[in-house]
N, C-alpha and C positions, 0 to 999 in steps of 0.2 A: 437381179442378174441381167434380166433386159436391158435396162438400162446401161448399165455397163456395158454391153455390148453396143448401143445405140451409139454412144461415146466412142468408143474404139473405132465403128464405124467411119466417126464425125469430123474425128482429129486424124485420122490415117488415111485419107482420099488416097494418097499417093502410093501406098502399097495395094490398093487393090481398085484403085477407077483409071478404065482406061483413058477418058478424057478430060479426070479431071485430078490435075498436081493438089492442089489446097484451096479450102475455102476461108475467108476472113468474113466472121472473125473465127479464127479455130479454134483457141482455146477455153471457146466455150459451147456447154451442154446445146444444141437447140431449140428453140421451142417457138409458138406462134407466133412472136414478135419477131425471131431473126431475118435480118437482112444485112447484106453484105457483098462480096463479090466474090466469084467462083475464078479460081486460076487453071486456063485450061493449054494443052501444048501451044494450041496455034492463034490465040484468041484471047488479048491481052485484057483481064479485069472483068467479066461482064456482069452486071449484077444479078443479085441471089434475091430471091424473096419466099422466105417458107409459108406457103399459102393453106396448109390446112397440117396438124399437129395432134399427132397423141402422145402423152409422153410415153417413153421407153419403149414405143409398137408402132409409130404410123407418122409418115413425113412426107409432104411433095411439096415442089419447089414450082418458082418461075427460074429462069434462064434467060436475062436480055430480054424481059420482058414476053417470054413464049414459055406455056405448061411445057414442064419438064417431068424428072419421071420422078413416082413415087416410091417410098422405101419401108418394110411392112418385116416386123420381126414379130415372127409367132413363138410362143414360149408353148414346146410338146414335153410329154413324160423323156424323152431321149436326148432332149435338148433345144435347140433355137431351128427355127426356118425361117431362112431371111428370102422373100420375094422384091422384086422390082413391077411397078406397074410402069405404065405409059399409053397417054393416051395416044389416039389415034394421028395426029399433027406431028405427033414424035415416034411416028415408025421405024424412019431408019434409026434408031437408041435401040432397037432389039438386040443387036446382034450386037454393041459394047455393052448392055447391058446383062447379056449371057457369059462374055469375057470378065465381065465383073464378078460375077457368083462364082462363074471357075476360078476367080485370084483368092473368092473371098472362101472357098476350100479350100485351096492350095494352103490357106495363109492357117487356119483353124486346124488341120491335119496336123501340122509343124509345130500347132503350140498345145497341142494335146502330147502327153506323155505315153 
């Protein structure tokens, strides 16, 4: 089930990251090899490089070559906790990073019956 969730995640930037529309390649799972380019509003292509990988639980990335933030899906008895990390150099990411976890409830509320 993590996994599937990691996926959903991966191919949906665009419903729940605020700054970021899609990654290429999207239509696939990622893991420690992917590299690609992130599509952001204002910021045409920059590339992606997944720098450290667990499957279905644990992702951080580069961004144009600068740590970007990481993505951490814990599997509870009530269901998934999805955190964002970010290291220090990516401070100002806090605060779209917070707007992301409110999309990424918004978005799981809706698909719960």
């Amino acid at each position: 089930m993590t996994v599937s969730v990691t996926r959903e995640l991966t191919v949906q930037w665009r419903a729940w990251g605020p700054s970021v529309r899609a990654a290429d390649p999207a239509d696939t799972l990622i893991d420690a090899t992917t590299v690609g380019r992130v599509h952001m509003p204002l910021v045409i292509g920059p590339p992606l490089r997944i720098t450290h990988h667990e499957q279905g639980h644990f992702w951080s990335w580069w961004v144009a070559g600068i740590p970007a933030t990481g993505h951490r899906i814990d599997a509870l008895p009530e269901g998934r906790r999805i955190t964002f990390e970010a290291p220090t150099t990516a401070f100002a990411c806090l605060a779209v990073c917070r707007r992301a976890l409110d999309r990424i409830e918004a978005l799981t509320a809706r698909a719960m019956p």
